[in-house]
N, C-alpha and C positions, 0 to 999 in steps of 0.2 A: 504494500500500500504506500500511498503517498505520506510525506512528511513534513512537517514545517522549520525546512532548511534548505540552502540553493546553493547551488554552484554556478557563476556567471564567468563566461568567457567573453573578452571582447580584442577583437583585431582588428589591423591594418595592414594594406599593404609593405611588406618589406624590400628594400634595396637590393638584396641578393640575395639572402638565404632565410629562413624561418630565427626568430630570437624570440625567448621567452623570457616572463616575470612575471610573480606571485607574491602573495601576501607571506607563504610557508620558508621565509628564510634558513637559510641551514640543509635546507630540506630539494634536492634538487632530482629524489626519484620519480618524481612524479612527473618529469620532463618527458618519460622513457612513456608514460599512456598518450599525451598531447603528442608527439612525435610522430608514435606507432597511429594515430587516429589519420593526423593528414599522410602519412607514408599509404595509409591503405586506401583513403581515398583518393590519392594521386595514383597508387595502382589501380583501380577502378575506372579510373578515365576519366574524372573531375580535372580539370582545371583547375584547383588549386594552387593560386599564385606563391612566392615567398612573402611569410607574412610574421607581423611582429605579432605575439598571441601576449595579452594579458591577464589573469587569472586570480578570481575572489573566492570564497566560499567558506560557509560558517556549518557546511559539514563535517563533522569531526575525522578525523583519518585514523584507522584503527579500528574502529568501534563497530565494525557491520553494521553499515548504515548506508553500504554502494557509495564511498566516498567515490572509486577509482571510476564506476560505472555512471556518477554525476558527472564525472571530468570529462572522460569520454564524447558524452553527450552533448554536453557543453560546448566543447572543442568542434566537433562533426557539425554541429548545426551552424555556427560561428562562421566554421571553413565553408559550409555550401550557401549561406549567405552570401558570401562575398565574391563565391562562384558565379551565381548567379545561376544554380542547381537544386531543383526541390527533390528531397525525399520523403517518402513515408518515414512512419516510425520503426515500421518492420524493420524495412533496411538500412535503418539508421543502428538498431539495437545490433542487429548480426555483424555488421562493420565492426562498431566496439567490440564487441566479442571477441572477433578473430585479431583487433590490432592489441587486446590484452594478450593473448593464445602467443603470439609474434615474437610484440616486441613488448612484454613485463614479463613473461615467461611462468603466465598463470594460467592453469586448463581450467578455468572457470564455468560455470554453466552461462546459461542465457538469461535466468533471472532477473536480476539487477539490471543489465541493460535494459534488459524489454519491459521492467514495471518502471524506469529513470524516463523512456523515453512513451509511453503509456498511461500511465498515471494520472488518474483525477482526483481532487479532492472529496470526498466524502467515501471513498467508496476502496474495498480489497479486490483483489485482481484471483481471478482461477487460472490458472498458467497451467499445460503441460509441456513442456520442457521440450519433448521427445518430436509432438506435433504442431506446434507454436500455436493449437489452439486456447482460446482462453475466451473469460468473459466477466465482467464486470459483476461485484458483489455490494449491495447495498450494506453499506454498516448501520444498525440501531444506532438512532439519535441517544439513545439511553448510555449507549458505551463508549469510554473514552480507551484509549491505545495509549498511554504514558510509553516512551524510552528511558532507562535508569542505564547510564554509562559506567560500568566497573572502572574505569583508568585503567585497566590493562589494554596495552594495545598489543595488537597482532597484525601479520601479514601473512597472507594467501599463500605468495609466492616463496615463504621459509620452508616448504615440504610437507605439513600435518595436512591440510587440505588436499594435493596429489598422493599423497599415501593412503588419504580414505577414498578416494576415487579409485586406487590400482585395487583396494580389497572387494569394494561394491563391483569393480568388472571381474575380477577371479569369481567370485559370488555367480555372475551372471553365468561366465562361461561353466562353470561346474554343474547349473544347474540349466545350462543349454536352452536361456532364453537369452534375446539381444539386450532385452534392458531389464530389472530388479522387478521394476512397477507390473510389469506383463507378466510375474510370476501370479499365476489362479492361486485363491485362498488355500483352496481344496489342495493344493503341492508345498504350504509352508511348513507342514513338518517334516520335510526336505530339505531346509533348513539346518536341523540336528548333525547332518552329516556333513555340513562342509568343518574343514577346521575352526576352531572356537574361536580365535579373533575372527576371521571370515564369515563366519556365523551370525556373532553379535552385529556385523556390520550391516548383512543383510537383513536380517530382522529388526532393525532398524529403519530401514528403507523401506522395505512391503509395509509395516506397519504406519509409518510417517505417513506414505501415502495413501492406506485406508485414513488414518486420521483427518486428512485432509479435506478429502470428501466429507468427512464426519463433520467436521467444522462447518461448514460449509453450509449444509443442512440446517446444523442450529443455531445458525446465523440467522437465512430465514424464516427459521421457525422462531425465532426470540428468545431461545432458550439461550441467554448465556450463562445461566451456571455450567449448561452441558458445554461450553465453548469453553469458560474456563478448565475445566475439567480436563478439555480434550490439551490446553495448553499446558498444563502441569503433566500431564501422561507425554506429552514430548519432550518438555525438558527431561525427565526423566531418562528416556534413548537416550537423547545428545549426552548426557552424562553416562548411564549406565554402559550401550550400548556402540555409541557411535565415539564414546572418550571424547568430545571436545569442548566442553564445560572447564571451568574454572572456578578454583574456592569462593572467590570473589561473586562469578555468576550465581554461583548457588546459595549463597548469601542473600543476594537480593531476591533472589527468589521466594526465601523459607521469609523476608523482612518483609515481601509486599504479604504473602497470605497472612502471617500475624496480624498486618494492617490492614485485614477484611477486602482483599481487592480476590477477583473472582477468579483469577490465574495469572500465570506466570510462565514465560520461557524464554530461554535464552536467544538469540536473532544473527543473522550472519555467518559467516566460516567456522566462529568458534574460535577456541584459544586466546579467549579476551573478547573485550568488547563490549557490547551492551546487552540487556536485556528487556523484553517488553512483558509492561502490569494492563491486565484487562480489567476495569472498574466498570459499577454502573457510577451512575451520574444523578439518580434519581432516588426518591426519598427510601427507597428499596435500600440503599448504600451501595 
């Protein structure tokens, strides 16, 4: 879903080659996503002149929050403006994608790009991953989405992220489907038999993605206790199963349900980061 925070890119033509600056002094990895966005769009066959790029945003970096997939976005739309090139969002998000895949050296999914470049306010996104199908989800007026940022930061591209990717594809090929999700209910105690780390990983994955649907459901049905529920039953994976929680995440976790909010889970890659409190808003509490 959408959030209220922005990343703003703005350019001009350059003299001879692309030059950047940003607000993240110190901080000059982030040159390697802006880079990689116009390298793919100039592979593409944009016309993308050399250009001097500019860069704000009160997105946190670290925190799973699609810092790098707001940049992306940011950047792409920036450059085909000034192209004088319209794209959709589809193929604005699949660009980002593949210029992270390139040139930051993160097998990332499509997520982040496609709800960065998608996104409306009021409302959660149905994404499948696999079919770039998707569709818009009314959120209850009643329920708020707080972010609680642990201060640990992490990054994608350190290896914990590709490492649960290579276990979730071992997972597939063992159990001789293309992808996790397309495993039938009726074959998850097949499951049992891959190795115990590979195991935990994939039962992580079938189950996320029932839950998902689950959510989903009692969304519009109004049921958010069942929605909290369903968000506590995945932090749970991410910790239990999938390893990428943090003492800090699951802190805040066990601090929002003390303080009566209706679930909790952790958001992002993992390994740091933030977490999201599902509340109502209404004299319900």
């Amino acid at each position: 879903m959408a959030l209220h925070a922005s990343t703003f890119a703005a350019v001009s033509r350059a003299a001879s080659e692309d030059s950047f600056a940003s607000e993240w002094t110190g901080d000059g990895d982030w040159m390697r996503y802006a880079r990689g966005v116009l390298a793919e769009l100039r592979g593409a066959g944009v016309a993308v002149p050399p250009l001097r790029v500019a860069v704000a945003s009160d997105v946190p970096i670290g925190a799973g929050l699609s810092s790098s997939a707001a940049l992306e976005v940011a950047i792409a739309r920036a450059a085909l403006e000034i192209a004088g090139v319209s794209w959709n969002p589809r193929e604005i998000a699949l660009l980002c994608q593949r210029a992270e895949h390139v040139h930051a050296g993160t097998p990332c999914g499509i997520m982040d790009q496609w709800c960065v470049a998608h996104a409306a306010p009021g409302e959660a996104m149905l994404l499948d991953c696999a079919t770039l199908r998707w569709e818009s989800i009314a959120l209850p007026a009643v329920l708020a989405i707080e972010i609680v940022d642990s201060g640990v930061r992490h990054a994608l591209r350190d290896g914990g992220y590709a490492a649960r990717r290579r276990d979730v594809e071992e997972a597939a090929r063992h159990l001789g489907v293309p992808l996790l999700a397309e495993l039938p209910r009726e074959r998850w105690n097949e499951i049992a038999s891959l190795p115990p780390t590979v195991a935990r990983r994939a039962r992580h994955v079938v189950q996320e993605c029932a839950r998902v649907h689950e959510a989903v459901a009692a969304l519009r049905a109004g049921e958010l206790a069942r929605f909290g529920a369903l968000l506590l039953e995945s932090h749970a994976s991410l910790r239990d199963d999938f390893d990428v929680s943090t003492p800090e995440l699951d802190a805040i976790v066990s601090d929002a349900m003390r303080g009566g909010a209706l679930g909790a889970r952790m958001t992002g890659g993992g390994f740091g980061g933030s977490a999201i409190v599902a509340r109502r808003t209404d004299a319900r509490g």
